[in-house]
LODO-783041 format. One record per residue (C-alpha): x, y, z. Coordinates in nm, 3 decimals, always signed. Layout:
N
<pt <X, Y, Z>>
...
***
This chain:
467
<pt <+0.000, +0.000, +0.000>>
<pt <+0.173, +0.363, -0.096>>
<pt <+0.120, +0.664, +0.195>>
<pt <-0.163, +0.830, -0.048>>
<pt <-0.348, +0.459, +0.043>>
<pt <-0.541, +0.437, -0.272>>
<pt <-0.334, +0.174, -0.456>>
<pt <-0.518, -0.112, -0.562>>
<pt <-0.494, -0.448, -0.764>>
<pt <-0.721, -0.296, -1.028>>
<pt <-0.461, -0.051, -1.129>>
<pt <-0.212, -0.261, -1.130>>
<pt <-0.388, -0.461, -1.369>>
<pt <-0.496, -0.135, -1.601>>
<pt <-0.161, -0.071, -1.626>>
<pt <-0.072, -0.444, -1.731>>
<pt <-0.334, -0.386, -1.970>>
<pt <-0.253, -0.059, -2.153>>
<pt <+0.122, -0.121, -2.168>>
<pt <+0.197, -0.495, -2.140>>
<pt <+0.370, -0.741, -1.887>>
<pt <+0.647, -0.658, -2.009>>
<pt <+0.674, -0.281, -1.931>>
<pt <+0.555, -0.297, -1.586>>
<pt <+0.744, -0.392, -1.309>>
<pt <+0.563, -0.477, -0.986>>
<pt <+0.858, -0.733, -0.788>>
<pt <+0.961, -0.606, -0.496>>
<pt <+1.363, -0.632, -0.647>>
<pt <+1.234, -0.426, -0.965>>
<pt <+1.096, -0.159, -0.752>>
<pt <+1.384, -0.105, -0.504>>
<pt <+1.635, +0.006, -0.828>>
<pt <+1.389, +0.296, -0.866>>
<pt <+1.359, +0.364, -0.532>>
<pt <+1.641, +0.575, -0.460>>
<pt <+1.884, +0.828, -0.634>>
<pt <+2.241, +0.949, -0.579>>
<pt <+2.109, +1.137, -0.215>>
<pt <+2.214, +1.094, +0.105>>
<pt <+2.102, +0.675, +0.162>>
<pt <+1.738, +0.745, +0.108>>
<pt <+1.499, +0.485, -0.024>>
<pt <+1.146, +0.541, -0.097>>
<pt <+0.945, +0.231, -0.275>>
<pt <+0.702, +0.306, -0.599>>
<pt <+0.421, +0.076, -0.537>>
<pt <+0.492, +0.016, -0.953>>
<pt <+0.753, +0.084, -1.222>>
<pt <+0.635, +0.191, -1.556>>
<pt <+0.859, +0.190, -1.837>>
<pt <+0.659, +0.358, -2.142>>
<pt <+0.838, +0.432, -2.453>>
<pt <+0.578, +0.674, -2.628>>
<pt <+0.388, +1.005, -2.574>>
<pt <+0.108, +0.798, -2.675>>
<pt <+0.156, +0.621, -2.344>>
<pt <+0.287, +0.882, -2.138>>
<pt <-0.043, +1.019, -2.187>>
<pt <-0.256, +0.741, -2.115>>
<pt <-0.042, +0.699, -1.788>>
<pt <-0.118, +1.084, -1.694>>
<pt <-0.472, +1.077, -1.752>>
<pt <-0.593, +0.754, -1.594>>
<pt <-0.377, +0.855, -1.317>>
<pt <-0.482, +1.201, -1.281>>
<pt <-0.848, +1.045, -1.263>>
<pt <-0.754, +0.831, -0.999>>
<pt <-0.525, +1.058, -0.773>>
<pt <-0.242, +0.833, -0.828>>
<pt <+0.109, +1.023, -0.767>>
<pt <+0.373, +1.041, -1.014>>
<pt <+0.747, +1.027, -1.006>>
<pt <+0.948, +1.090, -1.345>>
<pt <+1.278, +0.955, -1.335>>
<pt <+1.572, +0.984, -1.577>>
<pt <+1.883, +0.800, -1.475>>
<pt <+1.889, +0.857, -1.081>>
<pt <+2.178, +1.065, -1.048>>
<pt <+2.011, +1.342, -0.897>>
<pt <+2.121, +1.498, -0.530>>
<pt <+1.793, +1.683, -0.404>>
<pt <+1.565, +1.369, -0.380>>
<pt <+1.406, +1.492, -0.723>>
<pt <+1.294, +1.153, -0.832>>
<pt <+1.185, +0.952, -0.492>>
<pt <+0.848, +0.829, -0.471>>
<pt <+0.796, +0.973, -0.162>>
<pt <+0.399, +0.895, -0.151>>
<pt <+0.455, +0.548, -0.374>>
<pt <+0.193, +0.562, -0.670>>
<pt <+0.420, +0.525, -0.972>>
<pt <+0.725, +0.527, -1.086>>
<pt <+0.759, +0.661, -1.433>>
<pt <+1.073, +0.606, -1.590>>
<pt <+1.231, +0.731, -1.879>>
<pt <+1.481, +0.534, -1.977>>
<pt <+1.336, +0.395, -2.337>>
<pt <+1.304, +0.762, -2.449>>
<pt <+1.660, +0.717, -2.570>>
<pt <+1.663, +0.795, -2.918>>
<pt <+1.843, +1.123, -3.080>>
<pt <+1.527, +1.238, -3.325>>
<pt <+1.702, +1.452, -3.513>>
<pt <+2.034, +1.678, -3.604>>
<pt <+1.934, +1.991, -3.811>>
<pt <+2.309, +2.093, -3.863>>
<pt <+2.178, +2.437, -4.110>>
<pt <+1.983, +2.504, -3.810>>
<pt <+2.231, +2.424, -3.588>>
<pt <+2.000, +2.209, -3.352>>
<pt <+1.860, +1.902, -3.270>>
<pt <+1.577, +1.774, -3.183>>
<pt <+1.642, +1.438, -2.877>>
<pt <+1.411, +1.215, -2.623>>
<pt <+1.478, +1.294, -2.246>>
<pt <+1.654, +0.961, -2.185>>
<pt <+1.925, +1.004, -2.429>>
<pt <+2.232, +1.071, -2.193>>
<pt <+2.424, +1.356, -2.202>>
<pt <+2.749, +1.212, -2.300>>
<pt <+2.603, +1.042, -2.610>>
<pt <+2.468, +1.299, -2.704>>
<pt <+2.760, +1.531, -2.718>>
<pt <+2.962, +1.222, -2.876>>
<pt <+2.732, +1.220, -3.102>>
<pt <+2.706, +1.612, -3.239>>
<pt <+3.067, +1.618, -3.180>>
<pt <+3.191, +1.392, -3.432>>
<pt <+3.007, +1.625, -3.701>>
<pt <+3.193, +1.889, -3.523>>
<pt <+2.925, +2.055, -3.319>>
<pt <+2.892, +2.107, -2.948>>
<pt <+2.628, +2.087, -2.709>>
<pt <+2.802, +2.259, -2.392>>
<pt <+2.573, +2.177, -2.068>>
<pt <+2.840, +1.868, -1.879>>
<pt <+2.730, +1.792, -1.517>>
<pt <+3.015, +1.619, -1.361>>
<pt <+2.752, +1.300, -1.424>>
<pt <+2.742, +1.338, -1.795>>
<pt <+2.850, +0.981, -1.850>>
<pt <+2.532, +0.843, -1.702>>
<pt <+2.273, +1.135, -1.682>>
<pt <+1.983, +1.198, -1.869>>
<pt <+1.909, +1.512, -2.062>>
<pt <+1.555, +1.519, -1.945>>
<pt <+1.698, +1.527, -1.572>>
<pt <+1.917, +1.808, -1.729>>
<pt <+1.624, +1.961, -1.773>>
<pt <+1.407, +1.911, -1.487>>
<pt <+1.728, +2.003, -1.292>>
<pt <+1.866, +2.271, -1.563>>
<pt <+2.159, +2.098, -1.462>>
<pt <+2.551, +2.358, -1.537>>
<pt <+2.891, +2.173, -1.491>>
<pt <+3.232, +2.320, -1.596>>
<pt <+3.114, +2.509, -1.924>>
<pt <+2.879, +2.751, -1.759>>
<pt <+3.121, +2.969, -1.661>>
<pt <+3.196, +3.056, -2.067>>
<pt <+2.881, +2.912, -2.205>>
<pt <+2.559, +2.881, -1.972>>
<pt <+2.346, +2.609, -1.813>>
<pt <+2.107, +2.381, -1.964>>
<pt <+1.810, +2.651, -2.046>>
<pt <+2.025, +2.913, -2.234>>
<pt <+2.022, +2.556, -2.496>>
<pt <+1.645, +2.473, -2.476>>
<pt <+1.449, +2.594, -2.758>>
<pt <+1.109, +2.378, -2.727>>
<pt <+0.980, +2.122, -2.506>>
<pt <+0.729, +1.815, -2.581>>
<pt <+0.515, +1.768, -2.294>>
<pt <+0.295, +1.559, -2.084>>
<pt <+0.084, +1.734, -1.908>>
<pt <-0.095, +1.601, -1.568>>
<pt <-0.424, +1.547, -1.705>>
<pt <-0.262, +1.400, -2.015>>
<pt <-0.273, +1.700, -2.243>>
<pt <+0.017, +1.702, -2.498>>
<pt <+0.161, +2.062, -2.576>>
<pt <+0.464, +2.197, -2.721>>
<pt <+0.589, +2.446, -2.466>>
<pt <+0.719, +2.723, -2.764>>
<pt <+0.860, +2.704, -3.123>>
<pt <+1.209, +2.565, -3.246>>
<pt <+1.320, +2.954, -3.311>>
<pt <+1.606, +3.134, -3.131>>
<pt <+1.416, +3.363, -3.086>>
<pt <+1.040, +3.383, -2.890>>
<pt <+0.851, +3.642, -2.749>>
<pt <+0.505, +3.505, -2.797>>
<pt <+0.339, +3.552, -2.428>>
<pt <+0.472, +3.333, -2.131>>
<pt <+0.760, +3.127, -2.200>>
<pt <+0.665, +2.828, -2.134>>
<pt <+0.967, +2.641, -2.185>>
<pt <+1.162, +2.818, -1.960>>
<pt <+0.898, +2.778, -1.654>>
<pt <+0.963, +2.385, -1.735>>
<pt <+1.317, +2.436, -1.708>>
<pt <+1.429, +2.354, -1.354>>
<pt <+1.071, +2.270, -1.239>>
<pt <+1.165, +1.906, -1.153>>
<pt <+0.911, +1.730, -1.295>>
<pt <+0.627, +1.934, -1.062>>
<pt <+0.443, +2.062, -1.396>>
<pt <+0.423, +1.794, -1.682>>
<pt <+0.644, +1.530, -1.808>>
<pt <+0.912, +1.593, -2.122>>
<pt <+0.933, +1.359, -2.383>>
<pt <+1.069, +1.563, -2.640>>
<pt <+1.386, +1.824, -2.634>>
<pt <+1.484, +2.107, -2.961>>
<pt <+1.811, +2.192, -2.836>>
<pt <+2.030, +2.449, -3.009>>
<pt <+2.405, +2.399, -3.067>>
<pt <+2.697, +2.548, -3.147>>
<pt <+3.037, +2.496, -3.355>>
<pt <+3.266, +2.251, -3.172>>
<pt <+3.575, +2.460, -3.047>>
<pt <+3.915, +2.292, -3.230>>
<pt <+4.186, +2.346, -2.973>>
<pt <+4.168, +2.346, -2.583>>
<pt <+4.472, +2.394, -2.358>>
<pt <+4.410, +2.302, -1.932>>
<pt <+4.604, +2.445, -1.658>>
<pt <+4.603, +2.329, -1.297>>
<pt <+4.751, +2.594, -1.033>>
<pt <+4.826, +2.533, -0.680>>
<pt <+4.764, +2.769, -0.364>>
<pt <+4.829, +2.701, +0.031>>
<pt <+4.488, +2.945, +0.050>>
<pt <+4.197, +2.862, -0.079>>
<pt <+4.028, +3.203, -0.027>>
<pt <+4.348, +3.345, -0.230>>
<pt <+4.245, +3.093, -0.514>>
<pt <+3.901, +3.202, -0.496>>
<pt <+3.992, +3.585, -0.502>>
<pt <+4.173, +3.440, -0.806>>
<pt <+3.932, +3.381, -1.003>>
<pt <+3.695, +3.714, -0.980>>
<pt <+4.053, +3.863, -1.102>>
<pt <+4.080, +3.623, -1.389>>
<pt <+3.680, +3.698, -1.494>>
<pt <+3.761, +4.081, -1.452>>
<pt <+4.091, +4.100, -1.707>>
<pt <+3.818, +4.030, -1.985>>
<pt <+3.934, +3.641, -2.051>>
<pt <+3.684, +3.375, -1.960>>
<pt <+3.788, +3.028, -1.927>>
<pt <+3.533, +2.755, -2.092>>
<pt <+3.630, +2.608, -1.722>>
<pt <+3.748, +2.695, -1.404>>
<pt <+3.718, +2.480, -1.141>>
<pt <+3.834, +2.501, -0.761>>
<pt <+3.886, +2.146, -0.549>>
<pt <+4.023, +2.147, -0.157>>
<pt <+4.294, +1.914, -0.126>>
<pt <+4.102, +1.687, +0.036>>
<pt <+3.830, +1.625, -0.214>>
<pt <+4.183, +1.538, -0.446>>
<pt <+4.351, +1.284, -0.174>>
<pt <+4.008, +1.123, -0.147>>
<pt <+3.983, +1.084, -0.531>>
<pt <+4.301, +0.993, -0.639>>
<pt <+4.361, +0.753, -0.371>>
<pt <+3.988, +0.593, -0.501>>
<pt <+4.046, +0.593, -0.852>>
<pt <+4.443, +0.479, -0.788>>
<pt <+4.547, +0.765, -0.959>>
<pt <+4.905, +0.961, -0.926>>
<pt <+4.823, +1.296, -0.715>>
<pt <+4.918, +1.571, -0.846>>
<pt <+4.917, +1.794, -0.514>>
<pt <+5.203, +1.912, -0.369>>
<pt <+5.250, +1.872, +0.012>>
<pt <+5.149, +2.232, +0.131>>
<pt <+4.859, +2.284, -0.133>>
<pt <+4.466, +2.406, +0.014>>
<pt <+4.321, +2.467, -0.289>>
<pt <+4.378, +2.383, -0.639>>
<pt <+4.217, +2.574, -0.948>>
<pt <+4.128, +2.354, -1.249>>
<pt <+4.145, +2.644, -1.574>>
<pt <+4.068, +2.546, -1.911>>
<pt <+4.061, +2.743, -2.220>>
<pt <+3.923, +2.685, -2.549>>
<pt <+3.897, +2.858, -2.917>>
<pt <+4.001, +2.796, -3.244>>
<pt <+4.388, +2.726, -3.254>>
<pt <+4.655, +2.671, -2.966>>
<pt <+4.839, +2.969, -3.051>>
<pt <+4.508, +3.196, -2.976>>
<pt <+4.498, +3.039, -2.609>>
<pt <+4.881, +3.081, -2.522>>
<pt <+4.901, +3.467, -2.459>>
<pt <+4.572, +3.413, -2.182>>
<pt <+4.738, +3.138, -2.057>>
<pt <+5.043, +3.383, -1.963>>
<pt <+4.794, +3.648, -1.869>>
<pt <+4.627, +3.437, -1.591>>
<pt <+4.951, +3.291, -1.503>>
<pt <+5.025, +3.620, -1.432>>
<pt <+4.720, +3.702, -1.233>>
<pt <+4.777, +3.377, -1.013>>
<pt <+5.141, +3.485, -0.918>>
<pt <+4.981, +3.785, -0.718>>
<pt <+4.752, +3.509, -0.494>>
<pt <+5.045, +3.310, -0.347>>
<pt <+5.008, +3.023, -0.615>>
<pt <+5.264, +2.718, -0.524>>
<pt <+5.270, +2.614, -0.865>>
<pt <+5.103, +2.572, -1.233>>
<pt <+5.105, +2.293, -1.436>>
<pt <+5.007, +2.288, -1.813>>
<pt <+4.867, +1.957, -1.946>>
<pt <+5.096, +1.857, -2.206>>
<pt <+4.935, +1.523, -2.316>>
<pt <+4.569, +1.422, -2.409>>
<pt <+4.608, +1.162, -2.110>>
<pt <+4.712, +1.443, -1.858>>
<pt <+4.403, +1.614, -1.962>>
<pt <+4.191, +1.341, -1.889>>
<pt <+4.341, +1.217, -1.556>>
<pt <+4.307, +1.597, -1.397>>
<pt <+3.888, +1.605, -1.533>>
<pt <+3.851, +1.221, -1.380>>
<pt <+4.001, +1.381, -1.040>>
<pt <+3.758, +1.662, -1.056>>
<pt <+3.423, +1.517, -1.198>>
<pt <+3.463, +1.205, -0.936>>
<pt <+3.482, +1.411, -0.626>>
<pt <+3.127, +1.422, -0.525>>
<pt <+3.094, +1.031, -0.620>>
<pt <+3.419, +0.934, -0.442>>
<pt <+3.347, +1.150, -0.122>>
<pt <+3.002, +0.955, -0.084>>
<pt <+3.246, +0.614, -0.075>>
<pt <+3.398, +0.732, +0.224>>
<pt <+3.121, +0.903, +0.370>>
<pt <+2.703, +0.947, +0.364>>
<pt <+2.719, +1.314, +0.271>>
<pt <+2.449, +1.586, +0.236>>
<pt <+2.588, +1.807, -0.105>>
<pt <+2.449, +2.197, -0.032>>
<pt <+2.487, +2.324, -0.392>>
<pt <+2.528, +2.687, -0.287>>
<pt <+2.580, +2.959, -0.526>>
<pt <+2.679, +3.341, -0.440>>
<pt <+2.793, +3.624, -0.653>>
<pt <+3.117, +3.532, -0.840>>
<pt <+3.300, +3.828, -0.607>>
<pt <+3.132, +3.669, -0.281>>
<pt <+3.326, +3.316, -0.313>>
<pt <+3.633, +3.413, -0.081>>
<pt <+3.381, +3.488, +0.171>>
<pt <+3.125, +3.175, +0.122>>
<pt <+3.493, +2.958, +0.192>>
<pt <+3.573, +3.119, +0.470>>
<pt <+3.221, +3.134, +0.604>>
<pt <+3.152, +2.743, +0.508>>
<pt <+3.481, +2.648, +0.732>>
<pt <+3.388, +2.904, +1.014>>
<pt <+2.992, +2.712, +1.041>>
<pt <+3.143, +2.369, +1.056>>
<pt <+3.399, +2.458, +1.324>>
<pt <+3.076, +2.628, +1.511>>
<pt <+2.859, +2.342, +1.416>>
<pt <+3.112, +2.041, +1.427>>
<pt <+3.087, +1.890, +1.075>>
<pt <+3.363, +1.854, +0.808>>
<pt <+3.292, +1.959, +0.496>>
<pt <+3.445, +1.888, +0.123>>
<pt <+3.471, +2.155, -0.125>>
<pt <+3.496, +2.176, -0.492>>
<pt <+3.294, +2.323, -0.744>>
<pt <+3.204, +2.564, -1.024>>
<pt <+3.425, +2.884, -0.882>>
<pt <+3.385, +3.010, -1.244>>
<pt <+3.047, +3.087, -1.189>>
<pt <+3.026, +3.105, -0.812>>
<pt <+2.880, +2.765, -0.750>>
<pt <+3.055, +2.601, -0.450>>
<pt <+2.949, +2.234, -0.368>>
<pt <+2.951, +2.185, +0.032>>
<pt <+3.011, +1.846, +0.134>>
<pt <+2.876, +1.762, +0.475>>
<pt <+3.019, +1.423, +0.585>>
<pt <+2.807, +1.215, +0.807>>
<pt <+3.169, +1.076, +0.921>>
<pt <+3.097, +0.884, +1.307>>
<pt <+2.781, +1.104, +1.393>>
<pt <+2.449, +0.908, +1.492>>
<pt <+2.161, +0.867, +1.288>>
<pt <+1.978, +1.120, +1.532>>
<pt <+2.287, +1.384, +1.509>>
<pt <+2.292, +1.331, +1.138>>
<pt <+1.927, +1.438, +1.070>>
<pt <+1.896, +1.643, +1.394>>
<pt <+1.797, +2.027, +1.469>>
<pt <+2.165, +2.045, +1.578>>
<pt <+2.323, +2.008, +1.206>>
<pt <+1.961, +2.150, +1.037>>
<pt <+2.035, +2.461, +1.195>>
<pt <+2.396, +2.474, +1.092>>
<pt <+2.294, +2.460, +0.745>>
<pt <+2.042, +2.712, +0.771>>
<pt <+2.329, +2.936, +0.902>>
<pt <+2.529, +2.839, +0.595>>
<pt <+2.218, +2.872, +0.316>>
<pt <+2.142, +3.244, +0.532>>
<pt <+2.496, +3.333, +0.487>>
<pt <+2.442, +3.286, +0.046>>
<pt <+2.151, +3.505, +0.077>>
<pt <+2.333, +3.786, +0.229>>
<pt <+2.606, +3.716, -0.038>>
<pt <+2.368, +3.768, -0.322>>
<pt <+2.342, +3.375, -0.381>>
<pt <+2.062, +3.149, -0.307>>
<pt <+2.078, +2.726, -0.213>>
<pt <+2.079, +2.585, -0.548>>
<pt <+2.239, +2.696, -0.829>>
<pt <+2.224, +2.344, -1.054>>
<pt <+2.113, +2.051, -0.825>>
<pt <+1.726, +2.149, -0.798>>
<pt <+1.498, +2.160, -0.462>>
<pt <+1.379, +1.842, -0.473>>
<pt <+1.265, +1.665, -0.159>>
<pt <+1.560, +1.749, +0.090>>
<pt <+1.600, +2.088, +0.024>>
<pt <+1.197, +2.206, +0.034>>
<pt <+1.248, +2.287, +0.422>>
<pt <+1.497, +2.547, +0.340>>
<pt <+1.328, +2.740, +0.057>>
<pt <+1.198, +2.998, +0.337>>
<pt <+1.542, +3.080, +0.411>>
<pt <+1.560, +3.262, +0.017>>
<pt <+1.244, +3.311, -0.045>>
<pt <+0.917, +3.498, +0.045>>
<pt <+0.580, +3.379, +0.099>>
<pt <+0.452, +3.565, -0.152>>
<pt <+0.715, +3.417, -0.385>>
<pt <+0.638, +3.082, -0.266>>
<pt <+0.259, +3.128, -0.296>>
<pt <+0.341, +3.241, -0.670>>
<pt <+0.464, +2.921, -0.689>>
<pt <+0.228, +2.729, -0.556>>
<pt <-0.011, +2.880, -0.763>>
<pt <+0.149, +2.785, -1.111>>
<pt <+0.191, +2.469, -0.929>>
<pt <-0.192, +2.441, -0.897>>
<pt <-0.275, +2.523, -1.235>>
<pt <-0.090, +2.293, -1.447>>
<pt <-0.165, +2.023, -1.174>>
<pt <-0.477, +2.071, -0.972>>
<pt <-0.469, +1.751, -0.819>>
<pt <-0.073, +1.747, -0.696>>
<pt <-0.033, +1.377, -0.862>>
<pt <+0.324, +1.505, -1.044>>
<pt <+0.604, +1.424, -0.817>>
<pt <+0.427, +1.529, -0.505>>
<pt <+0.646, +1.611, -0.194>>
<pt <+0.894, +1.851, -0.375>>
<pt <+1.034, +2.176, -0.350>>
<pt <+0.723, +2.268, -0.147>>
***
């Protein structure tokens, strides 16, 4: 029986019906892999798994649902870290994963038109080797979905030179609760036709319909890159760093900061040579891109310049295609790694660009007041800091306590004053929603609510979230 207590053997059955045996599953085994996500060690059981691979269906699912006050979870590939795809209220589990096909690639158009379970690292293979380039790369782009990208409007290490997931969104397929199918805009660069649609879709975590179709736009694939990786004993002087970098007019396709820690722990995981010297805090990850080496060379001397007035130990320049690779495996595998060591809670806090010395300091001052440790790496590009929280020896009843709640209050209070806010690419989800008053208003959370309420009136898409 799911916590809403209206699941019966007669929907099981419709379902069995509409779709087939084989695209239902209802065995206990089959229902725990979609019961939980990258977050924390949280489990939360569908009472069924549906695996539809049509709008057609999608639809059906919505509607007979949405008659019967069923809930709905969409799911991509369950690498989320906000709790965006439990089940929290059972009902069912709508997965994604047979929405895998790449529709089409207009390359006059530049864009392309994709299913939300192709996965983001396919999909840029796939543009790339026709020499285009679809920036959005969450650190999970080897196993993430695009319509998670989506529901999430998920960065990684290109937003700093070329935006997030909705500045690439053009048009949007999609379910709608009482299973409605609309197109959310037009497949123009351009649109200024009313409300955008698409963009309220973007980042609303599956809370307003369900995507089945993506226009994306893309953009010639840059021909050289060229990745530096600079050492400081500070890491507030790496973080001032990089607001002086932004401010001399050259912007990095990347620029990523990592504590020392978050490196030992990776390196020593993936049994991989560490590149940090004994006395290092902080290292800065700086990549830039363009059209030839010898374009990239004279801002690579700028910034080195730039970094000798922080205290940098050191800076390395990849000179091999396998260098390359083993400092972006270091990087991208920190938040994975950490969680092998540890059951962490990941605070995805985000300030202005200029604020990040101070959101360092500040995150190291709470856990000293608060007793946690804490893991950082991140986005510094784009003022995105991922806070680490590790569970370490503390109880169950420390761990989700008012103790540790109220430290990260203090933290998430201390991004508001900076400018920031408590999410800047990992979503709301189900973990976060107790936090939202800490950034926002009532009235900005009744606004909510209300948009909420009229694309879902009865609350059966992915109940439990960011409210």
């Amino acid at each position: 029986m799911s916590e809403s207590g209206i699941w019966t053997d007669a929907h099981q059955e419709w379902f069995i019906q509409t779709l087939g045996l084989e695209n239902v599953r209802v065995a206990l085994p089959d229902r725990k892999v979609y019961a939980r996500d990258y977050t924390e060690d949280l489990e939360f059981l569908p009472d069924i798994v549906l695996l539809p691979d049509s709008v057609e269906d999608v639809s059906a699912i919505l509607s007979y649902c949405n008659q019967h006050h069923i809930p709905v979870t969409p799911r991509g590939a369950g690498t989320g870290l906000s709790g965006g795809c439990l089940p929290v209220f059972g009902g069912v589990g709508l997965s994604m994963e047979r929405f895998n096909r790449i529709l089409n690639v207009d390359t006059s158009s530049l864009q392309a038109t994709v299913e939300p379970g192709v996965i983001n690292q396919v999909f840029r293979d796939h543009v790339e080797a026709i020499d285009l380039f679809y920036p959005p790369d969450p650190a999970s782009r080897g196993s993430c979905f695009l319509g998670g990208n989506v529901a999430h409007n998920s960065g990684g290490p290109k937003a700093v030179k070329y935006g997030v997931t909705r500045d690439y969104i053009l048009n949007l397929e999609v379910v709608l609760a009482d299973g409605s199918v609309i197109w959310t805009g037009a497949d123009t660069l351009k649109y200024s036709t009313g409300y955008n649609l698409t963009q309220l879709m973007i980042g609303s975590e599956g809370t307003l319909g369900v995507v089945t179709k993506i226009v994306v736009r893309l953009l010639a694939k840059p021909k050289a890159d060229l990745l530096m990786l600079a050492q400081f004993d500070d890491a507030v002087q790496a973080c001032e760093a990089v607001a002086d970098i932004m401010k001399s007019g050259i912007t990095p396709s990347a620029m990523e900061l990592m504590e020392q820690s978050g490196v030992h722990i990776a390196c020593d995981h993936l049994q991989l040579a560490n590149p940090t010297i004994h006395n290092a805090e902080a290292l800065l990850l700086i990549e830039l891109d363009g059209k030839a080496l010898d374009d990239l060379y004279p801002d690579a001397e700028s910034i080195y310049a730039m970094l000798e007035n922080h205290r940098v130990l050191e800076v390395q320049l990849a000179d091999t295609a396998e260098q390359k690779d083993r400092w972006w495996r270091i990087r991208k595998s920190i938040g994975e790694v950490v969680k092998a060591k540890s059951v962490y809670k990941e605070e995805d806090t985000v300030v202005k660009r200029a604020e990040l010395p101070r959101l360092m300091t500040g995150v190291k001052e709470i856990g000293r007041k608060y007793g946690f440790e804490s893991v950082c790496y991140g986005h510094a590009g784009d003022g995105n800091l991922h806070v680490n929280i590790l569970k370490n020896d503390m109880s169950d009843e420390e761990w989700n306590g008012p103790h540790l709640e109220s430290g990260i209050r203090e933290l998430f209070r201390l991004c508001k004053e900076l400018g920031g806010t408590i999410s800047g690419e990992h979503g709301i989800g189900y973990v976060q929603r107790k936090y939202m008053t800490e950034v926002l208003s009532e009235k900005q959370l009744d606004l909510m609510r209300l948009i909420k309420k009229s694309f879902d009136p009865n609350g059966i898409l992915n109940p439990g979230k960011i409210f």
